[in-house]
BAVO-243608 format. One record per atom (N, C-alpha, C): y negated, z, x negated; atom name; residue in three letters; residue number from 0. Coordinates in Angstrom, 3 decimals. Layout:
# BAVO-243608
pt north->Y | up->Z | east->X | a->CA | r->ALA | k->NUM
...
***
This chain:
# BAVO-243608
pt north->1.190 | up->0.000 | east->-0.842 | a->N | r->UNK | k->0
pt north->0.000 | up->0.000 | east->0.000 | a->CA | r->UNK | k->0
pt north->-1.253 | up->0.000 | east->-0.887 | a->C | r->UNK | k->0
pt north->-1.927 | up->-0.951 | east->-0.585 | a->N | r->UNK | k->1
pt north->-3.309 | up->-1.184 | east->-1.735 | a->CA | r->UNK | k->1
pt north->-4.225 | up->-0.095 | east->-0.774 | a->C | r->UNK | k->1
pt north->-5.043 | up->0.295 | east->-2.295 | a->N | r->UNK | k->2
pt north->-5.995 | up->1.777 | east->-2.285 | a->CA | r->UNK | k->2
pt north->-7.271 | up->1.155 | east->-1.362 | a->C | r->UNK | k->2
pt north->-7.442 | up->2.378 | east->-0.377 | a->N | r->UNK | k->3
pt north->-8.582 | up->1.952 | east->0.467 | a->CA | r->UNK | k->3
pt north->-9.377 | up->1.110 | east->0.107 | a->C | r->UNK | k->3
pt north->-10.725 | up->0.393 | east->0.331 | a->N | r->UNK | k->4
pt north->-12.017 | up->-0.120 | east->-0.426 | a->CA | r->UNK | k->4
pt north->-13.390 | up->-0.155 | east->0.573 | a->C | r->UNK | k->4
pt north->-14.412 | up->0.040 | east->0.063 | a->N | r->UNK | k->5
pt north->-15.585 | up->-0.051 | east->0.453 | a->CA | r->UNK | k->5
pt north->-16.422 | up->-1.233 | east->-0.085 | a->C | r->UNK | k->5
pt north->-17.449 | up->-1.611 | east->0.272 | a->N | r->UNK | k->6
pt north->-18.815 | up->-2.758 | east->-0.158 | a->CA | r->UNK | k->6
pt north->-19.696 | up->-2.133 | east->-1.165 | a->C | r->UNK | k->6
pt north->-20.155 | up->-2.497 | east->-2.181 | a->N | r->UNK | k->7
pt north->-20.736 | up->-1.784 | east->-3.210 | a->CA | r->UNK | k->7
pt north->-21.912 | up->-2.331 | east->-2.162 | a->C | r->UNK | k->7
pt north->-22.766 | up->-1.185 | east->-2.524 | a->N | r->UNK | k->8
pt north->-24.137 | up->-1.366 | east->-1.738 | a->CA | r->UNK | k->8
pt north->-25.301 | up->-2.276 | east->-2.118 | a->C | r->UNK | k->8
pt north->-24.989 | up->-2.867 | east->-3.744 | a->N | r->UNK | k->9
pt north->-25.614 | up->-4.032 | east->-4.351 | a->CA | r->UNK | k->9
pt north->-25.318 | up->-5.333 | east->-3.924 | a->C | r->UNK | k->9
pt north->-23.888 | up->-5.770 | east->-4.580 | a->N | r->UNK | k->10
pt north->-23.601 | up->-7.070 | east->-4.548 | a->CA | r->UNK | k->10
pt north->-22.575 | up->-7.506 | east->-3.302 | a->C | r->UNK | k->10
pt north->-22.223 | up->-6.494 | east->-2.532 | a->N | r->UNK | k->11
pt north->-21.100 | up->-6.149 | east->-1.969 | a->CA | r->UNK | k->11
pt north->-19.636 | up->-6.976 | east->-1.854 | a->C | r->UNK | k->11
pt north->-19.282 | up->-6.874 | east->-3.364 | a->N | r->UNK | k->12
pt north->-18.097 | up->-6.622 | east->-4.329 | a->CA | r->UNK | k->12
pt north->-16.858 | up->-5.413 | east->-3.277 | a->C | r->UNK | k->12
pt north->-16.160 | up->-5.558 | east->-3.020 | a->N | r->UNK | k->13
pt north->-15.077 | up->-4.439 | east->-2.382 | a->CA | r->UNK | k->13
pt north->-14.953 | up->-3.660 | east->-3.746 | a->C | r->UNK | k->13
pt north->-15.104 | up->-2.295 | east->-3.325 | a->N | r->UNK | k->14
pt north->-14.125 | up->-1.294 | east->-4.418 | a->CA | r->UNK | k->14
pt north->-13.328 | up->-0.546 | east->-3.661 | a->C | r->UNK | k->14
pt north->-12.620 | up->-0.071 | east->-4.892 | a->N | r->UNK | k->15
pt north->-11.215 | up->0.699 | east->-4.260 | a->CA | r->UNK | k->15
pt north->-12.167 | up->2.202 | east->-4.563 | a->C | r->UNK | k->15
pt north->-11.480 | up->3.081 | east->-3.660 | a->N | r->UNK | k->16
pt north->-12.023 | up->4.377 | east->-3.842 | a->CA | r->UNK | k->16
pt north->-11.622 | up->5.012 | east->-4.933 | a->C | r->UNK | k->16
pt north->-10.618 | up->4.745 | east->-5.608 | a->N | r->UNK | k->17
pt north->-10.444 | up->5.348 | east->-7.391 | a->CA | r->UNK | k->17
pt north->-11.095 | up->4.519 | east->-8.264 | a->C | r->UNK | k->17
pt north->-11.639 | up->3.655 | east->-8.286 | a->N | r->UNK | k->18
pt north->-12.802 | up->2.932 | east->-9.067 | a->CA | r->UNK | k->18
pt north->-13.641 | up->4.287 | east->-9.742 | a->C | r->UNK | k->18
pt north->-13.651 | up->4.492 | east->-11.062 | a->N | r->UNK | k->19
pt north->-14.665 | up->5.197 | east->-11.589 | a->CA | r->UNK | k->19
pt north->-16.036 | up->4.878 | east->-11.204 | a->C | r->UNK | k->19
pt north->-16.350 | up->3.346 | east->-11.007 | a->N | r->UNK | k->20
pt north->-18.195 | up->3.311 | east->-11.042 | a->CA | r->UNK | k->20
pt north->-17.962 | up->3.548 | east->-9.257 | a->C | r->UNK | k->20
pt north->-17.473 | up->3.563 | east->-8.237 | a->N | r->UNK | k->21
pt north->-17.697 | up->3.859 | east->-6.991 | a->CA | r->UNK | k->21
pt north->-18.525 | up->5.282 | east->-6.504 | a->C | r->UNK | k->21
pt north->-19.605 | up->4.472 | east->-5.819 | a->N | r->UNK | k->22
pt north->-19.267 | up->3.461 | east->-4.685 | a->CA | r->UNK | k->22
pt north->-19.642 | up->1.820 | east->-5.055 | a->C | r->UNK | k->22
pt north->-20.519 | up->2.280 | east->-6.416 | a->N | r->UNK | k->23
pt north->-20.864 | up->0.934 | east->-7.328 | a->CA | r->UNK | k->23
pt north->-19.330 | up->-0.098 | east->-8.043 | a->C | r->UNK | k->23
pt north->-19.800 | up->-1.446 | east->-7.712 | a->N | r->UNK | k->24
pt north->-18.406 | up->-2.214 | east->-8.763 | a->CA | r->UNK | k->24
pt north->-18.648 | up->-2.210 | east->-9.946 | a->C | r->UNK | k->24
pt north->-20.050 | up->-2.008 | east->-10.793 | a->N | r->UNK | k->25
pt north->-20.011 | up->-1.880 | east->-12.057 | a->CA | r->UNK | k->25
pt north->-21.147 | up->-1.175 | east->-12.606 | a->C | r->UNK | k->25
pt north->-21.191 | up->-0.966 | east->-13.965 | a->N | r->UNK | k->26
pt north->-22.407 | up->-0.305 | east->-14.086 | a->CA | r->UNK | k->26
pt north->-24.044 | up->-1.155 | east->-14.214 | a->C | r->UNK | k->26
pt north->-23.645 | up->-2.492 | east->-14.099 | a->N | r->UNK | k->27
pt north->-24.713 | up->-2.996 | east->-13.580 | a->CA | r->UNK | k->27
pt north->-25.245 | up->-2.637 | east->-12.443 | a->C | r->UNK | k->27
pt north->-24.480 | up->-2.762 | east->-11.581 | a->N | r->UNK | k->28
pt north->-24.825 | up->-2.320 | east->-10.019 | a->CA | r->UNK | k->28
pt north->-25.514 | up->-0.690 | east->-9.592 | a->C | r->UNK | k->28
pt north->-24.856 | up->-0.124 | east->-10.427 | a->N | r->UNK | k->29
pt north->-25.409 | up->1.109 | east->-10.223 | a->CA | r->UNK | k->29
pt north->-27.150 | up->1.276 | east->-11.104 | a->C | r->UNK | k->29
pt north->-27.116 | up->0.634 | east->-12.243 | a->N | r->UNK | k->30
pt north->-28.450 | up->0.279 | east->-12.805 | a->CA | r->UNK | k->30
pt north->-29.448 | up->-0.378 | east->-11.564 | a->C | r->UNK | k->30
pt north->-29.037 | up->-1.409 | east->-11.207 | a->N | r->UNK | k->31
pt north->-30.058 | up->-1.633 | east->-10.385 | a->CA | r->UNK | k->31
pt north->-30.412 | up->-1.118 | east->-9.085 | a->C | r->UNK | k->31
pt north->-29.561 | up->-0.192 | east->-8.699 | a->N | r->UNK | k->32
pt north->-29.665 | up->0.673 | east->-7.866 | a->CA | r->UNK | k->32
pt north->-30.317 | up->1.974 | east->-8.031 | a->C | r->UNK | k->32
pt north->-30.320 | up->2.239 | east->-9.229 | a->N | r->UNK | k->33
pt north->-31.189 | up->3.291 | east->-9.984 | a->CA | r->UNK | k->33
pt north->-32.525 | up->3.043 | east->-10.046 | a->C | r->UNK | k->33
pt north->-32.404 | up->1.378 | east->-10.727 | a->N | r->UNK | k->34
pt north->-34.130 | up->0.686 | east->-10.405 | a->CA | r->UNK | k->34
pt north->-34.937 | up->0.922 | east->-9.468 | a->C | r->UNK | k->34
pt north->-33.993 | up->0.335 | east->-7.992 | a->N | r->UNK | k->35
pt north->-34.280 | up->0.629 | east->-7.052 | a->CA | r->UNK | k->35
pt north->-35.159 | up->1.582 | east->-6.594 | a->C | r->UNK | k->35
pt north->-34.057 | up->2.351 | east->-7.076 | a->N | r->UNK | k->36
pt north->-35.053 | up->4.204 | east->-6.244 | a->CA | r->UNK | k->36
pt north->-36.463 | up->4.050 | east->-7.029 | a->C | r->UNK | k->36
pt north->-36.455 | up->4.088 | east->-8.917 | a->N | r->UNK | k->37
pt north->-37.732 | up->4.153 | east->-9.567 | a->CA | r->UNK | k->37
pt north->-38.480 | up->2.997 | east->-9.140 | a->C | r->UNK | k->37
pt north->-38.441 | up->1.926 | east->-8.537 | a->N | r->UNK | k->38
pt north->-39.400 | up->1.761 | east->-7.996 | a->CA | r->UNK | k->38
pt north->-39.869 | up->1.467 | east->-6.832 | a->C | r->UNK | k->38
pt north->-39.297 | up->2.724 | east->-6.211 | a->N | r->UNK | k->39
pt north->-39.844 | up->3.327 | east->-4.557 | a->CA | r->UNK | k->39
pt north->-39.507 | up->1.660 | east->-3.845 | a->C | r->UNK | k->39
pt north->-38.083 | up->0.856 | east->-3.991 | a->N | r->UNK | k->40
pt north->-38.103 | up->-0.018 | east->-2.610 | a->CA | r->UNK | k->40
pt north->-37.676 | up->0.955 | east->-2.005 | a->C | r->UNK | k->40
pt north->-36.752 | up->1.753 | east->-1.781 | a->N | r->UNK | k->41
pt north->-35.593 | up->2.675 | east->-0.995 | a->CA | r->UNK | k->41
pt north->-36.861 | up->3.941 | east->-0.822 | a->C | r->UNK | k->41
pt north->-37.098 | up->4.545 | east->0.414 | a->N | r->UNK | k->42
pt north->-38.032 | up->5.656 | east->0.838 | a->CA | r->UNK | k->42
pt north->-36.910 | up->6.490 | east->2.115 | a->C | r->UNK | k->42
pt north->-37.465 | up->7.564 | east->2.008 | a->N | r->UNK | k->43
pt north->-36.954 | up->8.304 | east->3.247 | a->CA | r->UNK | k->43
pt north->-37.835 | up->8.575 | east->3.968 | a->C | r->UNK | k->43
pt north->-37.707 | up->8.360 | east->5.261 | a->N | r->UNK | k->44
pt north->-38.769 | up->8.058 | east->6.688 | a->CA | r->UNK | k->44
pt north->-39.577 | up->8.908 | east->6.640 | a->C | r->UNK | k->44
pt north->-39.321 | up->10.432 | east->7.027 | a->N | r->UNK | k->45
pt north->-40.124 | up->11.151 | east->7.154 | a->CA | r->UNK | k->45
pt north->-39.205 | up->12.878 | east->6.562 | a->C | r->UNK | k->45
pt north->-39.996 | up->13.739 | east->6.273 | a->N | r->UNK | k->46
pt north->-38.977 | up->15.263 | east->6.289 | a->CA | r->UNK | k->46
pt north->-38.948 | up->15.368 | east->7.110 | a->C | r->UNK | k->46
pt north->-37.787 | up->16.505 | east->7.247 | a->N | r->UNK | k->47
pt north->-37.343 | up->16.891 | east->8.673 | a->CA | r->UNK | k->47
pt north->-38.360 | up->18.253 | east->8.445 | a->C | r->UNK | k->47
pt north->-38.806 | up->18.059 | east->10.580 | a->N | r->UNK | k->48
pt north->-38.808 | up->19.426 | east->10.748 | a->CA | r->UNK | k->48
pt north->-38.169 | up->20.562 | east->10.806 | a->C | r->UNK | k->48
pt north->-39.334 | up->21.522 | east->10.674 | a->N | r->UNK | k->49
pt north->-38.416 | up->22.890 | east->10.472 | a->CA | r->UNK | k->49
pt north->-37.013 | up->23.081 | east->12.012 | a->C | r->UNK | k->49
pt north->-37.903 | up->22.941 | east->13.056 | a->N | r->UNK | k->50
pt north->-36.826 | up->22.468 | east->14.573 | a->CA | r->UNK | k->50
pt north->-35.973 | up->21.643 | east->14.508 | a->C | r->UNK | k->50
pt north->-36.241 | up->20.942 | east->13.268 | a->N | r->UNK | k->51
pt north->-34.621 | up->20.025 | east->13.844 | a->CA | r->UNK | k->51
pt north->-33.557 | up->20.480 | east->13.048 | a->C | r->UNK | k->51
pt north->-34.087 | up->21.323 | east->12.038 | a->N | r->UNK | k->52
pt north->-33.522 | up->22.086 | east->11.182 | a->CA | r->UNK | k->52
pt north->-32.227 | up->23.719 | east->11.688 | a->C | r->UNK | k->52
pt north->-33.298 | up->23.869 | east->12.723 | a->N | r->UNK | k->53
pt north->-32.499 | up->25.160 | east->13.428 | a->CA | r->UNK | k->53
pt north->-31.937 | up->24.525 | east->14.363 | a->C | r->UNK | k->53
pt north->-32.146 | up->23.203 | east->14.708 | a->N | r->UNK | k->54
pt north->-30.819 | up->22.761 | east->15.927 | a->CA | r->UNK | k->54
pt north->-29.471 | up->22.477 | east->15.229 | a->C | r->UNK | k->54
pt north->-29.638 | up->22.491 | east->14.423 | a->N | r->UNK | k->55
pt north->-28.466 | up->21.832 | east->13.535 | a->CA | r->UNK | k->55
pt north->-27.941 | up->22.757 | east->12.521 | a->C | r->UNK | k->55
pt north->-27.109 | up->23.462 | east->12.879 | a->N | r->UNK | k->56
pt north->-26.316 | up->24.804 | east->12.343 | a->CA | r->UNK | k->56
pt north->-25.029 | up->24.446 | east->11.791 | a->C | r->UNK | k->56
pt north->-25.117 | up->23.947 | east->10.302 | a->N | r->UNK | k->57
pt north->-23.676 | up->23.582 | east->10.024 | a->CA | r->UNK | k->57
pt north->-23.227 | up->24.634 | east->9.304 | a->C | r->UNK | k->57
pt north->-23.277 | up->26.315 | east->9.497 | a->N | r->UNK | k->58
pt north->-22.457 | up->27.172 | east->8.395 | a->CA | r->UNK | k->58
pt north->-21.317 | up->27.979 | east->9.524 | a->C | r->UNK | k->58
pt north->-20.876 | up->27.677 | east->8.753 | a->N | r->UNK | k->59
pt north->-19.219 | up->27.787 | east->9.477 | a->CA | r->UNK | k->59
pt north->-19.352 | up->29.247 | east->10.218 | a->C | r->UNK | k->59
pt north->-17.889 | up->29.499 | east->10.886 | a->N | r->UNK | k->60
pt north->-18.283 | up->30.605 | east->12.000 | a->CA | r->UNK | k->60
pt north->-17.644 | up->32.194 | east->10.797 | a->C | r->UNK | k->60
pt north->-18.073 | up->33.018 | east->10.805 | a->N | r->UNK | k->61
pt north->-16.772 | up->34.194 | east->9.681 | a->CA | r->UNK | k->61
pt north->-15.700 | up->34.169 | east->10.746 | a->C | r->UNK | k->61
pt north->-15.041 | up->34.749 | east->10.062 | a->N | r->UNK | k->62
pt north->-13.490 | up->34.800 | east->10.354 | a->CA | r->UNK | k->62
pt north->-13.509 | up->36.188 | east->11.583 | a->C | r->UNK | k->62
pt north->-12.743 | up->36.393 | east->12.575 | a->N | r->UNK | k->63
pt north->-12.681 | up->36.866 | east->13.890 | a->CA | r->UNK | k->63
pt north->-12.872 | up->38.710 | east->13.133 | a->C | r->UNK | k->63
pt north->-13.804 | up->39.668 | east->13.247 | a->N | r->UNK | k->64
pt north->-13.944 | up->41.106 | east->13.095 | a->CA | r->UNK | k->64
pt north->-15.041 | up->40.953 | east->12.048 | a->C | r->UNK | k->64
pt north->-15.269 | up->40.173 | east->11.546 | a->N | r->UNK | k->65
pt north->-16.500 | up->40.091 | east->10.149 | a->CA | r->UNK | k->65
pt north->-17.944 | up->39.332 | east->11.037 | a->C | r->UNK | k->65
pt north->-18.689 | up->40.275 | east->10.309 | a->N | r->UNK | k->66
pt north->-19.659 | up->39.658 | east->11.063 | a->CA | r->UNK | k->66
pt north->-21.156 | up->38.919 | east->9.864 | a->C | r->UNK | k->66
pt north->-22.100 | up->38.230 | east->10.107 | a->N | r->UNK | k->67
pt north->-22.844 | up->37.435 | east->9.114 | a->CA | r->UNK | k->67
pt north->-23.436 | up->38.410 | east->8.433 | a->C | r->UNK | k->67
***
């Protein structure tokens, strides 16, 4: 059975998920993906608010007699 694979997010090349450069196919790809970020094409929209912050409670529950 051949090892899962994903689209490198550059050239979109399939990699297998044991690929050392993954999710990149090579270390070119990951270079220019590095570029990328340094020169601000890739941005994140906006911060989150502090409210959307407390709607969204991902710390697990303690275990049944322990309390936080």
């Amino acid at each position: 059975m051949p090892a899962p694979t994903i689209r490198c997010p550059i050239c979109g090349k399939e990699v297998a998920f044991d690929d050392p450069n993954m999710p990149f196919c090579s270390d070119r790809c990951r270079l220019l993906d590095l570029g990328n970020w340094a020169a601000e094409k890739y941005v994140i929209s906006a911060p989150a608010r502090s409210n959307e912050l407390e709607e969204r409670d991902d710390t697990p529950e303690p275990p049944e007699g322990r309390s936080r």
